[in-house]
N, CA, C and O atoms as a printed pandas DataFrame, in Angstrom:
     atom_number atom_name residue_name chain_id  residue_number  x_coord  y_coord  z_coord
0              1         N          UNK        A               1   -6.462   19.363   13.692
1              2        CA          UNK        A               1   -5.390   18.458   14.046
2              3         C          UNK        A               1   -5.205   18.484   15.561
3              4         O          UNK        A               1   -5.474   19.493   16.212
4              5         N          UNK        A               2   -4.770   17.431   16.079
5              6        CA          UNK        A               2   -4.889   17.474   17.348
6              7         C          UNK        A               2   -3.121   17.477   17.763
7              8         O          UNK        A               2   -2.569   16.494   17.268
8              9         N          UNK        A               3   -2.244   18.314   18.500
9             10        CA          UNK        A               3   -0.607   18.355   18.685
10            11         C          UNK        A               3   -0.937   18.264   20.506
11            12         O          UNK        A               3   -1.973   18.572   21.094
12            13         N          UNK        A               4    0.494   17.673   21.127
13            14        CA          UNK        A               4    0.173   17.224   22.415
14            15         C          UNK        A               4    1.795   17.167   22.253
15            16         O          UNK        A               4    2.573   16.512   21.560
16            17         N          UNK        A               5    1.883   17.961   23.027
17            18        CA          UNK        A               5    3.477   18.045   23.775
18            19         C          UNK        A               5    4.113   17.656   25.020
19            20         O          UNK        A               5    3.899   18.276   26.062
20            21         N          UNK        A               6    4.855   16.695   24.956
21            22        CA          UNK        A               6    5.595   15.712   25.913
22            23         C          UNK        A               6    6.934   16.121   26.525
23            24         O          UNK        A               6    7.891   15.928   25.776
24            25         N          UNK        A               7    7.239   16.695   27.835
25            26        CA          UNK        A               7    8.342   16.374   28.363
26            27         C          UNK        A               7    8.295   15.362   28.916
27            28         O          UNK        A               7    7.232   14.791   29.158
28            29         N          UNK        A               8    9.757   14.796   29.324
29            30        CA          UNK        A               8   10.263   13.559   30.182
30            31         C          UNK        A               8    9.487   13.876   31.931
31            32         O          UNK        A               8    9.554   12.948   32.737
32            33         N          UNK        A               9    8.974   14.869   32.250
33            34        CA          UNK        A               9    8.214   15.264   33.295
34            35         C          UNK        A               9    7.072   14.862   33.467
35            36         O          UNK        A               9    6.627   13.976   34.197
36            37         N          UNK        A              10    6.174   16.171   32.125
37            38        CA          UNK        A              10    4.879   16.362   32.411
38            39         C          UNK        A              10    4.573   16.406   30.758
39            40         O          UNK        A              10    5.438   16.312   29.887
40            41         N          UNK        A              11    3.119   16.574   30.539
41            42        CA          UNK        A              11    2.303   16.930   29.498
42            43         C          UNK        A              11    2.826   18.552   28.949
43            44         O          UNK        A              11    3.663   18.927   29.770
44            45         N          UNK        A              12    2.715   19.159   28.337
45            46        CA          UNK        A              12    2.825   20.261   28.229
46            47         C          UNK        A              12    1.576   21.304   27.834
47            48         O          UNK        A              12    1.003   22.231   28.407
48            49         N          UNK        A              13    1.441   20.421   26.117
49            50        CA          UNK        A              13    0.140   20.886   26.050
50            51         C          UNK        A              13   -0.711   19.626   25.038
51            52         O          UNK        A              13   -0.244   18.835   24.218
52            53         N          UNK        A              14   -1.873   19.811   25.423
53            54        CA          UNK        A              14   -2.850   18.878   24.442
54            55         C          UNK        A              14   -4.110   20.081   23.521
55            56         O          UNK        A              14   -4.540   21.180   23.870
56            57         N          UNK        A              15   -4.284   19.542   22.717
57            58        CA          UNK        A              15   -5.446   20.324   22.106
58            59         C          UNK        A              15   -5.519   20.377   20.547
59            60         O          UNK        A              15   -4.943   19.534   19.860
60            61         N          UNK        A              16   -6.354   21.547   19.940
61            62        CA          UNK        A              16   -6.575   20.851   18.429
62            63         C          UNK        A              16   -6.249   22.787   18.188
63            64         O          UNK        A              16   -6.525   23.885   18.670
64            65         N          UNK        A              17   -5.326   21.982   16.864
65            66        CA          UNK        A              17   -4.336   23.219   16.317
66            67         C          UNK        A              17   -4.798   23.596   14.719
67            68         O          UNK        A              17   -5.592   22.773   14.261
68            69         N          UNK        A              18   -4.529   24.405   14.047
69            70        CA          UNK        A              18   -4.953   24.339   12.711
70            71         C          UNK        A              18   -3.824   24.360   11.946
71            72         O          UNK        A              18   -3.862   23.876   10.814
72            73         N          UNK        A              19   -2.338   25.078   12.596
73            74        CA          UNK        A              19   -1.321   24.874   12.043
74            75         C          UNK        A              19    0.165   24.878   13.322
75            76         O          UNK        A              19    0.226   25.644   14.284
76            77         N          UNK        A              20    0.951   24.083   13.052
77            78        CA          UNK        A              20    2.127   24.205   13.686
78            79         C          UNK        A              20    3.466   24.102   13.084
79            80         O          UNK        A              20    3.858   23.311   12.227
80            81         N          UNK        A              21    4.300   25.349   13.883
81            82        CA          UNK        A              21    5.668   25.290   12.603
82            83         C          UNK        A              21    6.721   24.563   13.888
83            84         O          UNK        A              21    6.230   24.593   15.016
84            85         N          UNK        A              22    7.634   24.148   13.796
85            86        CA          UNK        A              22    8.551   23.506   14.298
86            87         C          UNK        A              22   10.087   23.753   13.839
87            88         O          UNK        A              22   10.247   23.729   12.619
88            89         N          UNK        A              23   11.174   23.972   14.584
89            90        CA          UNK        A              23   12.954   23.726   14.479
90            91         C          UNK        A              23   13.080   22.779   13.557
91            92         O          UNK        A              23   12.947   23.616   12.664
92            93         N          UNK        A              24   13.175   22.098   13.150
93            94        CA          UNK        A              24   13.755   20.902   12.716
94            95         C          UNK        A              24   15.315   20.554   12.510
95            96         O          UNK        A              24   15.697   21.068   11.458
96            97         N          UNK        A              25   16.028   20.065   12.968
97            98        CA          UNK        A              25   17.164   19.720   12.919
98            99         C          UNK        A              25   17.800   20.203   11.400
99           100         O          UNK        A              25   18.908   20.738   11.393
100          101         N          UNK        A              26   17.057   19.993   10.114
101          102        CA          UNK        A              26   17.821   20.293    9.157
102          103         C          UNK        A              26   16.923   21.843    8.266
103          104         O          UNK        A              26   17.115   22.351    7.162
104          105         N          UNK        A              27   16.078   22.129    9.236
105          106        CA          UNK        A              27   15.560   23.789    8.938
106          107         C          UNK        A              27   14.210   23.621    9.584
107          108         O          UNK        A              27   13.738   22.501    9.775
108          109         N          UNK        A              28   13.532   24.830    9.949
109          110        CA          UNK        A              28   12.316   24.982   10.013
110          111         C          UNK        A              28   11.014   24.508    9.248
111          112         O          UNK        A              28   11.033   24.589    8.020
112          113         N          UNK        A              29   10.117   24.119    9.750
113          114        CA          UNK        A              29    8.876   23.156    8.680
114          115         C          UNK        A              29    7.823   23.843    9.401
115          116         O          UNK        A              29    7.867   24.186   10.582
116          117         N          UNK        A              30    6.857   24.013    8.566
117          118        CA          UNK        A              30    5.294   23.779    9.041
118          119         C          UNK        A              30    4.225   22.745    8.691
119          120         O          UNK        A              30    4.156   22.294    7.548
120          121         N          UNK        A              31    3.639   22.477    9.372
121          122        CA          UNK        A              31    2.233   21.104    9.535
122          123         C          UNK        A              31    0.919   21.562    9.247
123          124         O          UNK        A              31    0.181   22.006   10.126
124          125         N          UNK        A              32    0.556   21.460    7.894
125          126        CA          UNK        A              32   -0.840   21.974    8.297
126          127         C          UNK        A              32   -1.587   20.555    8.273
127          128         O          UNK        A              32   -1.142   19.429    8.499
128          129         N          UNK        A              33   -3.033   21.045    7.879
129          130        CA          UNK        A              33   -4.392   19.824    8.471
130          131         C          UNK        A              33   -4.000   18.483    7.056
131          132         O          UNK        A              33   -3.754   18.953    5.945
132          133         N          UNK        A              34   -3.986   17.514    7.156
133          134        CA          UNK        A              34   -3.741   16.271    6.136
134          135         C          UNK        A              34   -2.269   16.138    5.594
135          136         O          UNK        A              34   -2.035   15.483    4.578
136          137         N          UNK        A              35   -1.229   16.822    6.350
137          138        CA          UNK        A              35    0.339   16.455    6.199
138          139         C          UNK        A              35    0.581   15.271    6.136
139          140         O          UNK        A              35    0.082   14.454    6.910
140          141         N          UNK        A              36    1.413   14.968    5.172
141          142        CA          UNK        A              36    2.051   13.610    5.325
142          143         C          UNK        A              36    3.107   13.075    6.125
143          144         O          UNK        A              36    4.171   13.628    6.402
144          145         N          UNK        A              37    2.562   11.533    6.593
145          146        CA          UNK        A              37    3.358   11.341    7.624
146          147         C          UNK        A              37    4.661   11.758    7.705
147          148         O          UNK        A              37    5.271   11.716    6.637
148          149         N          UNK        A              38    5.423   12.252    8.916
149          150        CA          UNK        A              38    6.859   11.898    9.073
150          151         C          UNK        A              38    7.042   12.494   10.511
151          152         O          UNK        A              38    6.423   13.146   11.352
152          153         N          UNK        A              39    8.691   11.674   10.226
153          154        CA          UNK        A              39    9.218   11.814   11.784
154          155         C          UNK        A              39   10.799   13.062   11.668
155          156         O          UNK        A              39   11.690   12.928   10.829
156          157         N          UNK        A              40   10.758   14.034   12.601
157          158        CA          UNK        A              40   12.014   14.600   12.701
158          159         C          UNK        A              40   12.421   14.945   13.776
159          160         O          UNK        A              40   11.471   15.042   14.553
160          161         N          UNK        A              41   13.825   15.305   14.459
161          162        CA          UNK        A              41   14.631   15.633   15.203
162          163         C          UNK        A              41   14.160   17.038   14.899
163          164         O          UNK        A              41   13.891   17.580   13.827
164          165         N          UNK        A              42   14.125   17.669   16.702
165          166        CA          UNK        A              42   14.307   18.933   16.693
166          167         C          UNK        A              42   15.197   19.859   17.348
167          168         O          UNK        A              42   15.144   19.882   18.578
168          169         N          UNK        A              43   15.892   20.519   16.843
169          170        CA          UNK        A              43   16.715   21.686   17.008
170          171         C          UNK        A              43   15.849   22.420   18.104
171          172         O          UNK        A              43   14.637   22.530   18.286
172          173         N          UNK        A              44   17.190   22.963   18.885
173          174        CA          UNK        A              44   16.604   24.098   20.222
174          175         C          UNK        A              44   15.758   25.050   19.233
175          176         O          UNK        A              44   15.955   24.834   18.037
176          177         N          UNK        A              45   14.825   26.096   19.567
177          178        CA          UNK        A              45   14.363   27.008   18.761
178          179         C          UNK        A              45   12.634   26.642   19.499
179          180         O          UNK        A              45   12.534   25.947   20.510
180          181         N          UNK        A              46   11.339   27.272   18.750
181          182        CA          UNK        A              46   10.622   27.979   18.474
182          183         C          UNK        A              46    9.463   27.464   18.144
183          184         O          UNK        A              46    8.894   27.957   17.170
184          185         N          UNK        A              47    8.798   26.299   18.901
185          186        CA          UNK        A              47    7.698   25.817   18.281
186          187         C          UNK        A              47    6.506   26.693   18.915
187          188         O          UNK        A              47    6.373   27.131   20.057
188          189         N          UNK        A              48    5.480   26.820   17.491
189          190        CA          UNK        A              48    4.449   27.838   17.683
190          191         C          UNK        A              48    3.524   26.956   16.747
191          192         O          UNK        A              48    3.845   26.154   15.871
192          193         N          UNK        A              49    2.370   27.322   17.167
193          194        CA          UNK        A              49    1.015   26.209   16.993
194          195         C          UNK        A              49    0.097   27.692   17.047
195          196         O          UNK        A              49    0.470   28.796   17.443
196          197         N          UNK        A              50   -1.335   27.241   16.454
197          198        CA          UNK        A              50   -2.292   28.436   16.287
198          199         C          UNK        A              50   -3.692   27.672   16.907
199          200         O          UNK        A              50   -4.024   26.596   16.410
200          201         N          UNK        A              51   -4.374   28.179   17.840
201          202        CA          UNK        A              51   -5.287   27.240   18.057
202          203         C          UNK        A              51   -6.427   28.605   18.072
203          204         O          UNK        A              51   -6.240   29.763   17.699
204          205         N          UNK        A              52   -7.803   27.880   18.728
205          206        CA          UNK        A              52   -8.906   28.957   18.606
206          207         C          UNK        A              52   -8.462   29.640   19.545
207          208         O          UNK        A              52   -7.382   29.058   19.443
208          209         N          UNK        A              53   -8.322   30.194   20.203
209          210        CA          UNK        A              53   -7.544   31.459   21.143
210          211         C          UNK        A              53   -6.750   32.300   20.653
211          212         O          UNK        A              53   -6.504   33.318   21.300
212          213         N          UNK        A              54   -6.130   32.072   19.338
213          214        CA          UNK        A              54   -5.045   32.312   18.577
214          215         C          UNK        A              54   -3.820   31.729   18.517
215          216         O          UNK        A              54   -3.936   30.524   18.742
216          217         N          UNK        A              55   -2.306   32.167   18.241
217          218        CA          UNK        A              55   -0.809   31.810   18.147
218          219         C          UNK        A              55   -0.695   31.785   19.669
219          220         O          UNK        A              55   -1.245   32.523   20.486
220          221         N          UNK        A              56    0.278   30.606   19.891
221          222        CA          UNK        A              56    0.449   30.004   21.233
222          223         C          UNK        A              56    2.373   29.767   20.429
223          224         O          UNK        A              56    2.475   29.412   19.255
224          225         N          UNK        A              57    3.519   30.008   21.213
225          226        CA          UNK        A              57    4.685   29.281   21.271
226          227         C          UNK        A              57    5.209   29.130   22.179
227          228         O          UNK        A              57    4.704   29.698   23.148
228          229         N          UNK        A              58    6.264   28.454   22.393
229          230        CA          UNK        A              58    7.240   27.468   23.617
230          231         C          UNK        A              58    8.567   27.782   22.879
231          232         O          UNK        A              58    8.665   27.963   21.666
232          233         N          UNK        A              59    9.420   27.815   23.648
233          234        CA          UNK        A              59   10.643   27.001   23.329
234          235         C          UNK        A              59   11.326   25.763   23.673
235          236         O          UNK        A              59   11.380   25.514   24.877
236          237         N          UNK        A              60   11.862   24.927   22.859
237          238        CA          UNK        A              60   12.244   23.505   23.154
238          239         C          UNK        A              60   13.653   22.991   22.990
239          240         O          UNK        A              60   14.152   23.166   21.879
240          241         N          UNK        A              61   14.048   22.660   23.494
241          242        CA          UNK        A              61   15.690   21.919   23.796
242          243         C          UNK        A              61   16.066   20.984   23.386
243          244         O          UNK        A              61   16.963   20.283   23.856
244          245         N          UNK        A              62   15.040   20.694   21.816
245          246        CA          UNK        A              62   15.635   19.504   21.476
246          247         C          UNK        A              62   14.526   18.531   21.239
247          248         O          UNK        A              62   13.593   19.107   21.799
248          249         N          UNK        A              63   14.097   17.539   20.813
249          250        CA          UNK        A              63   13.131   16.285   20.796
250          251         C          UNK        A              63   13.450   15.601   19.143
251          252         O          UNK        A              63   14.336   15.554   18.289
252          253         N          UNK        A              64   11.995   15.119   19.419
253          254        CA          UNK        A              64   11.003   14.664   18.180
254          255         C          UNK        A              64    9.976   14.873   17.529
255          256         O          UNK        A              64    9.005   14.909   18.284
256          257         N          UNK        A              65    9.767   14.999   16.685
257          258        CA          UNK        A              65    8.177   15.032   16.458
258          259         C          UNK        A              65    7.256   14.207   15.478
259          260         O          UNK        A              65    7.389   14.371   14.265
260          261         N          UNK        A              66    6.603   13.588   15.831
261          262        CA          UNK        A              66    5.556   12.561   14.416
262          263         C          UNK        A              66    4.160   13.607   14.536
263          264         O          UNK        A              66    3.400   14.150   15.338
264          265         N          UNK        A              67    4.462   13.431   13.108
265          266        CA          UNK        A              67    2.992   13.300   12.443
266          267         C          UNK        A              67    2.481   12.384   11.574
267          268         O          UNK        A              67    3.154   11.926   10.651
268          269         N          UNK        A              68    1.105   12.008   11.835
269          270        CA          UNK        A              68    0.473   10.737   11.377
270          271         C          UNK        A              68   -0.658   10.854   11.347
271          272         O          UNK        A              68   -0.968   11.030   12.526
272          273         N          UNK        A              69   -2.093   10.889   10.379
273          274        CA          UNK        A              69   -3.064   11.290   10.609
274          275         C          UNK        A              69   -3.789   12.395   11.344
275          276         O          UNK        A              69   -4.864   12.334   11.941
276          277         N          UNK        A              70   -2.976   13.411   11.172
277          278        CA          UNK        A              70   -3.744   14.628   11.587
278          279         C          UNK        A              70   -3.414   14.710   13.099
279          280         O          UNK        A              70   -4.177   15.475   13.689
280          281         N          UNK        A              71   -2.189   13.942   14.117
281          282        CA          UNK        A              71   -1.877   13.843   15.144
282          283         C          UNK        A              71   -0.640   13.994   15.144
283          284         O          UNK        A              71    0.166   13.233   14.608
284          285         N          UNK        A              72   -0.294   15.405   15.998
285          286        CA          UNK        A              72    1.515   15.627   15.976
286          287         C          UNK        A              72    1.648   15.246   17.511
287          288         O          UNK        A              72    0.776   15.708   18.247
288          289         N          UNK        A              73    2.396   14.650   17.940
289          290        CA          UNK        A              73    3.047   14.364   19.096
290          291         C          UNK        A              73    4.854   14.854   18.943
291          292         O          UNK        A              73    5.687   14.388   18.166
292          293         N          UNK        A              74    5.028   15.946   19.997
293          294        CA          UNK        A              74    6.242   16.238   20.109
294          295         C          UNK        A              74    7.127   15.829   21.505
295          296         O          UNK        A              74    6.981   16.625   22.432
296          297         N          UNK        A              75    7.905   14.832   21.717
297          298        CA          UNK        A              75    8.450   14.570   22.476
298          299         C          UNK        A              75    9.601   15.412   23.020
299          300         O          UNK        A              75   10.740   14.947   23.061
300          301         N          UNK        A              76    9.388   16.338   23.334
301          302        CA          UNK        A              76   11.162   17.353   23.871
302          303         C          UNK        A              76   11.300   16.955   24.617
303          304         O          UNK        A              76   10.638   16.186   25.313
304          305         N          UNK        A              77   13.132   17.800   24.741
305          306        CA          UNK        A              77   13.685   17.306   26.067
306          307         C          UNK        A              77   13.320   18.289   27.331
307          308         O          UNK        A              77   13.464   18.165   28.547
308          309         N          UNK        A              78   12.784   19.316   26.499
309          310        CA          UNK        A              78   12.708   19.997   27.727
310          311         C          UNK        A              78   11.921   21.200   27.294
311          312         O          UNK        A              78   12.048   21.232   26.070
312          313         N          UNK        A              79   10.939   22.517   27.802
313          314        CA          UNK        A              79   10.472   23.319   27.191
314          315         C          UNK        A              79   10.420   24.720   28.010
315          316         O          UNK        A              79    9.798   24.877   29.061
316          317         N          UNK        A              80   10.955   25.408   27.543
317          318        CA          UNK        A              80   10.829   27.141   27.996
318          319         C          UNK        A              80    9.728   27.860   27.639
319          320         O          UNK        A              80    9.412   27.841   26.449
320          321         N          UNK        A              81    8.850   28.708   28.677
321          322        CA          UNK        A              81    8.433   29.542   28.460
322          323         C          UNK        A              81    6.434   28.752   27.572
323          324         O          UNK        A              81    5.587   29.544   27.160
């Protein structure tokens, strides 16, 4: 799956993930490879993604996130760390 993280700045990160868990406004979710589409609001907290290097996380202040064909795009407002 390919996830690519967006501040109102800069890029954050691009690349191909095998799983990513996310805040979600109404609890925590994870994405694995052929998820079905959807869109959610995210809660400050803890997004962590696993790529070939291993577990990679950020913290985020808030956004969006779609998934749609094996492509998560997370729009935050902002990202720590």
């Amino acid at each position: 799956m390919q996830l690519e993280i967006v501040t109102p700045d800069k890029k954050v990160f691009q690349g191909e993930v095998s799983e990513a868990s996310f805040p979600g406004a109404s609890g925590a979710f994870q994405v694995l490879n052929n998820h079905a589409p959807i869109v959610s609001a995210l809660a400050k907290g803890t997004v962590s993604f696993t790529t070939k290097e291993g577990k990679q996380s950020m913290i985020v202040d808030g956004g969006v996130v779609e998934v749609k064909n094996n492509m998560i795009v997370v729009l935050a407002e902002k990202v720590v760390g």
